[in-house]
One Martini backbone bead per residue (centre of mass of N, CA, C, O) as a GRO file, in nm:
protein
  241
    1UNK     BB    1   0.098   0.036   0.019
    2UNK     BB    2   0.035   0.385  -0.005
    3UNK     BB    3   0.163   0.683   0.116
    4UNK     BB    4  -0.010   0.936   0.182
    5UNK     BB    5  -0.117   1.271   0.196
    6UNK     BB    6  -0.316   1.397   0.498
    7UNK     BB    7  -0.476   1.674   0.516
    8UNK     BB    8  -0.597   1.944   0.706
    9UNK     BB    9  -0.670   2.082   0.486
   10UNK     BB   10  -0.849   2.235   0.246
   11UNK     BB   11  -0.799   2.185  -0.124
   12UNK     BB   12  -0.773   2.336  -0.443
   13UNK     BB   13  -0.928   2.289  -0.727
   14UNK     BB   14  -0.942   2.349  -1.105
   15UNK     BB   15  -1.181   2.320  -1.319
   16UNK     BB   16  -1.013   2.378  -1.590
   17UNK     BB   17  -0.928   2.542  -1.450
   18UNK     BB   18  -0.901   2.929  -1.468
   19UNK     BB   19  -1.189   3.065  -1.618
   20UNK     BB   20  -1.453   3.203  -1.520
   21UNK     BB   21  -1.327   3.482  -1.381
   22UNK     BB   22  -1.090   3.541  -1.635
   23UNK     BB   23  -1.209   3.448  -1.959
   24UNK     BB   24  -1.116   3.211  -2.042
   25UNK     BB   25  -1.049   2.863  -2.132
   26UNK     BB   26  -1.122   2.564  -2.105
   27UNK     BB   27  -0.867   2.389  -2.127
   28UNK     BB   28  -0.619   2.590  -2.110
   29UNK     BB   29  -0.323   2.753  -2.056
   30UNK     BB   30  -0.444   3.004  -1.902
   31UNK     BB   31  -0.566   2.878  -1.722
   32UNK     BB   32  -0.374   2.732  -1.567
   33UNK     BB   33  -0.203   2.982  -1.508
   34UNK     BB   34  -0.463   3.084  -1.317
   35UNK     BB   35  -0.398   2.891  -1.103
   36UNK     BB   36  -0.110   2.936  -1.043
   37UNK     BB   37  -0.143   3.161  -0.972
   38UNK     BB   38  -0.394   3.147  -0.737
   39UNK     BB   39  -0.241   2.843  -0.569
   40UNK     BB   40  -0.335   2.627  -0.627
   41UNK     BB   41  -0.320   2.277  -0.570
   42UNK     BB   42  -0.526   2.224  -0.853
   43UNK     BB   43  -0.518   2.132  -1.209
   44UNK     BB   44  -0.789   2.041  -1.423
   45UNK     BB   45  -0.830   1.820  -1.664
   46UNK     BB   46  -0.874   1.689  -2.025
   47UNK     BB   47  -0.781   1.371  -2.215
   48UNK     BB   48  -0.746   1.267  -2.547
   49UNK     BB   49  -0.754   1.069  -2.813
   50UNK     BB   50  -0.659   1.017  -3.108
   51UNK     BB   51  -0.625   0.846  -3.415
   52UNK     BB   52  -0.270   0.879  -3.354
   53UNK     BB   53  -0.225   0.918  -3.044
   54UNK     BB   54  -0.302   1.185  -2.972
   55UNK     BB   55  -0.277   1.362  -2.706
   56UNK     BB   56  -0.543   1.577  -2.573
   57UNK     BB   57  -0.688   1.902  -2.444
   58UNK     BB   58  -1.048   1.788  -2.396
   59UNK     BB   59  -1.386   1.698  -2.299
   60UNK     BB   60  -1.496   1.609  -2.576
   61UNK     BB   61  -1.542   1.439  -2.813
   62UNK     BB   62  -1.544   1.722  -2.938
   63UNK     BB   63  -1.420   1.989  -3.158
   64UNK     BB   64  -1.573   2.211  -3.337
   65UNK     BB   65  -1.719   1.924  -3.428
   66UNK     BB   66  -1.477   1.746  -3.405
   67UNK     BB   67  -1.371   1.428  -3.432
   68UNK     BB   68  -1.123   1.313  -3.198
   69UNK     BB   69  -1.112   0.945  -3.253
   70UNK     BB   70  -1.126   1.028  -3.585
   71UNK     BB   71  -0.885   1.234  -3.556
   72UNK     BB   72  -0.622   1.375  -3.603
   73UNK     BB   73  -0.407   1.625  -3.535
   74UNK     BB   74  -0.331   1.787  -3.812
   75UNK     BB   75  -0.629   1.855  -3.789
   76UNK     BB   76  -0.678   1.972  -3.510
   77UNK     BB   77  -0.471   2.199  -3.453
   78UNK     BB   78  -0.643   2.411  -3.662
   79UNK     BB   79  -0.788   2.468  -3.384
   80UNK     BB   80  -0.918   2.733  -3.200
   81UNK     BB   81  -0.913   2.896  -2.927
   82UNK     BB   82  -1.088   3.175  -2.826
   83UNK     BB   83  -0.779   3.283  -2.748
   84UNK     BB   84  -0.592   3.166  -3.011
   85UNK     BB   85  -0.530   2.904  -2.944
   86UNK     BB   86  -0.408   2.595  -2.962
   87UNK     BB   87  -0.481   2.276  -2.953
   88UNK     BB   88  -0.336   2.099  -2.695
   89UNK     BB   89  -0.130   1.909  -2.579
   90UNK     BB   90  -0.025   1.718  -2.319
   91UNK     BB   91   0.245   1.826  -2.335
   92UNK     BB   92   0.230   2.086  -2.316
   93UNK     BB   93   0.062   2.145  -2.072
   94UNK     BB   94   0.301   1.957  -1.886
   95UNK     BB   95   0.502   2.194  -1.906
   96UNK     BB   96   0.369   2.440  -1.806
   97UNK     BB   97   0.326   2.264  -1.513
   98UNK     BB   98   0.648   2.201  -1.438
   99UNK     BB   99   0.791   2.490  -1.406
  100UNK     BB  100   0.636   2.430  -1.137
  101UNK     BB  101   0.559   2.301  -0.755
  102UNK     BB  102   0.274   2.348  -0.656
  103UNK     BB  103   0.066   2.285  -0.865
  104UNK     BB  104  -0.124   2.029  -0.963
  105UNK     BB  105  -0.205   1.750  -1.205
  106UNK     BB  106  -0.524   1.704  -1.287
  107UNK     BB  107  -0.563   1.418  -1.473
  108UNK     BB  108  -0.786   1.321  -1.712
  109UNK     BB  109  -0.923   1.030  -1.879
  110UNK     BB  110  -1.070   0.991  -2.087
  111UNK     BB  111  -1.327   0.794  -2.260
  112UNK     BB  112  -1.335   0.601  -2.552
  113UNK     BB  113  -1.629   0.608  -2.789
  114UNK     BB  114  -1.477   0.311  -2.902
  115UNK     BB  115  -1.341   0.200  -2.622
  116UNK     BB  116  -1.140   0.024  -2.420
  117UNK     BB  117  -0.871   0.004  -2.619
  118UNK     BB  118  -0.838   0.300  -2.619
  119UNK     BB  119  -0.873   0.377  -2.302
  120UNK     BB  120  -0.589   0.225  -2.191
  121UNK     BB  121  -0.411   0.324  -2.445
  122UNK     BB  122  -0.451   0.646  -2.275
  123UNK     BB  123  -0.318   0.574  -2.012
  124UNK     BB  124  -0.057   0.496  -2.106
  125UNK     BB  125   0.013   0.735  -2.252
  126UNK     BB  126   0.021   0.914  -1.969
  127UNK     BB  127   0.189   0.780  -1.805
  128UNK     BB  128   0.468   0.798  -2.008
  129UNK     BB  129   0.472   1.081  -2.026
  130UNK     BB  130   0.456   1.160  -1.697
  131UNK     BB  131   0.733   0.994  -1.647
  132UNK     BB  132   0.900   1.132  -1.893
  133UNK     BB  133   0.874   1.406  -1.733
  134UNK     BB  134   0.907   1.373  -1.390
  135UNK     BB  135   0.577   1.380  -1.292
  136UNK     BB  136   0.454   1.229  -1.109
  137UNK     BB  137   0.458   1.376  -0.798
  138UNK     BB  138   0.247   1.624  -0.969
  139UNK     BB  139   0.060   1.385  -1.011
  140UNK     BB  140  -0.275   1.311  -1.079
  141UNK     BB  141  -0.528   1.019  -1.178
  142UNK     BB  142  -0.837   1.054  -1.350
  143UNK     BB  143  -1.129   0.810  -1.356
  144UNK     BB  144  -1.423   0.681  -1.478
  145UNK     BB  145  -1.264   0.459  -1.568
  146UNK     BB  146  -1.208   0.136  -1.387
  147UNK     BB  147  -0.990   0.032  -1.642
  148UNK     BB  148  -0.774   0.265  -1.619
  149UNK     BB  149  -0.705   0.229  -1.301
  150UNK     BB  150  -0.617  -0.016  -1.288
  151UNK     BB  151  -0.386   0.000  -1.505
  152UNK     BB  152  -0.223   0.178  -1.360
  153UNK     BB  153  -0.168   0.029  -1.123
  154UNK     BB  154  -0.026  -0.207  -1.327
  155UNK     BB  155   0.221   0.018  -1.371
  156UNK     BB  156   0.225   0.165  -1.075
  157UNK     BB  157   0.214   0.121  -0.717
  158UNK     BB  158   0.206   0.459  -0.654
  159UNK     BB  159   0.043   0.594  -0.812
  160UNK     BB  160  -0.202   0.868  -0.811
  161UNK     BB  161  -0.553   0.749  -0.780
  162UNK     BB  162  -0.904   0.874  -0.909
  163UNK     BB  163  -1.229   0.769  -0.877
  164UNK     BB  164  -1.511   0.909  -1.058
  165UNK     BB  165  -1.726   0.735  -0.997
  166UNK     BB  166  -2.086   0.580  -0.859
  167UNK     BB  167  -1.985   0.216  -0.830
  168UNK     BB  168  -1.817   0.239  -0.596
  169UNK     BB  169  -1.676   0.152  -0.268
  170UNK     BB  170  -1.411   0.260  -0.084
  171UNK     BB  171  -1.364  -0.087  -0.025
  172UNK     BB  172  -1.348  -0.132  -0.330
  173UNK     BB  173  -1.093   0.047  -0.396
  174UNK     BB  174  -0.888  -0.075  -0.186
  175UNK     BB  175  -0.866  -0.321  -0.266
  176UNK     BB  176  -0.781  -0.215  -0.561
  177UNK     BB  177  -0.552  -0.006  -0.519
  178UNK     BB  178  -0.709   0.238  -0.433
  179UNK     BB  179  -0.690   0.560  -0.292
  180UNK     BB  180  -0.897   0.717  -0.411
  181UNK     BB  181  -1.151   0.986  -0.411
  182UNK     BB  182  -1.376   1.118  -0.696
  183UNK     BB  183  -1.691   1.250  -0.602
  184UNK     BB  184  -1.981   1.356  -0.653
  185UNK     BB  185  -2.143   1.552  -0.427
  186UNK     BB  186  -2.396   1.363  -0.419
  187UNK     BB  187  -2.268   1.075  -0.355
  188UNK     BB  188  -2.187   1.197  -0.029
  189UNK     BB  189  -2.465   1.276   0.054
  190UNK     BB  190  -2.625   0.971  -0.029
  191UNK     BB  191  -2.352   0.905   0.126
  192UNK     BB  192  -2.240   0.942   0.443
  193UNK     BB  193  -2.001   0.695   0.530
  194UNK     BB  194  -1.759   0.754   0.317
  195UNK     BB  195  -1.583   0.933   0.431
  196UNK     BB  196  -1.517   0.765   0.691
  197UNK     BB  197  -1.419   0.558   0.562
  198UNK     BB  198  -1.220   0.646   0.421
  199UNK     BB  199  -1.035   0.762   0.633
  200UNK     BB  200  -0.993   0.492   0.789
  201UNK     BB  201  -0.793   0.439   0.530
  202UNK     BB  202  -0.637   0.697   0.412
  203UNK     BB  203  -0.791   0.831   0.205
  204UNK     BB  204  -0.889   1.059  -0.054
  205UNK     BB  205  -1.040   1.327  -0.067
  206UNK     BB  206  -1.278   1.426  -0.386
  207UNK     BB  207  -1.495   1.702  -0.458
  208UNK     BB  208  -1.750   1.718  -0.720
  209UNK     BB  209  -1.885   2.016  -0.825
  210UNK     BB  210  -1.813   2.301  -0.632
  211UNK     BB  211  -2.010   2.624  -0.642
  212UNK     BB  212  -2.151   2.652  -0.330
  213UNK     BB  213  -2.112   2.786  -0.059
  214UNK     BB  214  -2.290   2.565   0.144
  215UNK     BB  215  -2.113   2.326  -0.005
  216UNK     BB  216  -1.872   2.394   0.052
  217UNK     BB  217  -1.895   2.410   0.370
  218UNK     BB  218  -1.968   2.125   0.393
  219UNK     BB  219  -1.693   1.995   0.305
  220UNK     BB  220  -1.505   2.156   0.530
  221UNK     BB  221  -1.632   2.011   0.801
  222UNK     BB  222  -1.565   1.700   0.640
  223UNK     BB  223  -1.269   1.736   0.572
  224UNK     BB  224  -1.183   1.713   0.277
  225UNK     BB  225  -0.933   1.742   0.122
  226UNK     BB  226  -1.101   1.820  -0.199
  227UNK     BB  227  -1.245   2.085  -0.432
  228UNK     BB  228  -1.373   2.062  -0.720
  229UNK     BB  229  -1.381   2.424  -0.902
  230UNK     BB  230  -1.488   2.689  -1.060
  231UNK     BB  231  -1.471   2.832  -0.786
  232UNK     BB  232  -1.190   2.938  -0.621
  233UNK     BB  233  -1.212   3.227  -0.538
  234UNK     BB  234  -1.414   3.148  -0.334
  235UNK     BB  235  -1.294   2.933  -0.185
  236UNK     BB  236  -1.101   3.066  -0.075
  237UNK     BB  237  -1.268   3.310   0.089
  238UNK     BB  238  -1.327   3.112   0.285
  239UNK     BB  239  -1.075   2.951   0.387
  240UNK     BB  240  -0.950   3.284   0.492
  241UNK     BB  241  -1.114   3.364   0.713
   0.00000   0.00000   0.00000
């Protein structure tokens, strides 16, 4: 079994970068730069598969229009996002996150859309991309595949998986070498045992989407480790009073 470190005050991870109050594009590098400007503990982005096997930073199946599963990266590369830059690689995302030291790098695998062997595919290849680039240590890994999260543990008993679905038990979990839990928001209010479960296993906990300060406030009483939010300048704002 590998040994977190278990945060004692709750931390911020900005979910697809700082981009809601910036006015920037999510999982856009300049995202990523306004998580790292604002300190928060970690900047999650979300990363697809090409038809030629580029990783790329994009969250739904296509990017304006364009089907990211059955196309080539130089055919999407000519794609821009709305701030002008080029559709980034994961590569290039993870250059820009790795320049510092203090942001975590919360690297989300989707899942795709062709299947289970492209979707293995792309968490080994972001593995070896991540471990080439000297950033395990940076980088948190999570995804809604349990055939991802399983896949990633079998290729690194130490490296740190965290995951996304609503159909496993923090005991299910723990049994497979996952240490970690990332549930939306809605998953730990109606299952209220599971914070406690996971605590007593010293798993990690972060939960996903929270945007109102109500649910802020409820999750930081319940002292999980990480709230992933499109508003992290709240959720600071809350912390620090």
């Amino acid at each position: 079994m590998i040994t977190l470190s278990y945060a004692q005050k709750t931390q911020i991870v900005a979910h697809r970068g700082a981009w809601k109050n910036t006015e920037v594009p999510q999982n856009s590098i300049a995202a990523l730069e306004e998580a790292i400007k604002g300190k928060y503990w970690g900047s999650e982005f979300d990363v697809c598969l090409t038809k030629d096997d580029v990783l790329i930073v994009n969250h739904d199946n296509d990017f304006n229009g364009v089907d990211v599963a059955t196309t080539d990266y130089k055919t999407l590369s000519q794609q821009k996002l709305s701030n002008g830059e080029k559709l980034p690689t994961a590569e290039e995302y993870m250059r820009v996150g790795i320049k510092q030291k203090k942001t975590k790098m919360v690297y989300e695998i989707k899942s795709s859309k062709l299947g289970l062997e492209r979707t293995l595919k792309a968490a080994e290849l972001s593995y070896n991309l991540v471990r080439d680039l000297k950033a395990l240590n940076q980088t948190v890994f999570i995804a809604f595949s349990y055939d991802a999260c399983l896949h990633l543990r079998k290729l690194d008993k130490k490296v740190k998986i965290q995951y996304l679905g609503s159909d496993k038990t923090p005991q299910e979990l723990f049994n497979n070498g996952i240490y970690g839990i990332d549930f939306n928001f809605k998953v730990f209010k109606n299952n209220p045992s599971y914070i406690k479960e996971a605590k007593s296993k010293k798993m990690e906990i972060n939960v996903w989407t929270v945007n109102d300060k109500e649910s802020m406030e409820y999750f930081i009483n319940e002292k999980v480790d990480f709230i992933t939010t499109d508003e992290p300048e709240l959720l600071k704002q809350i912390l620090t009073k």
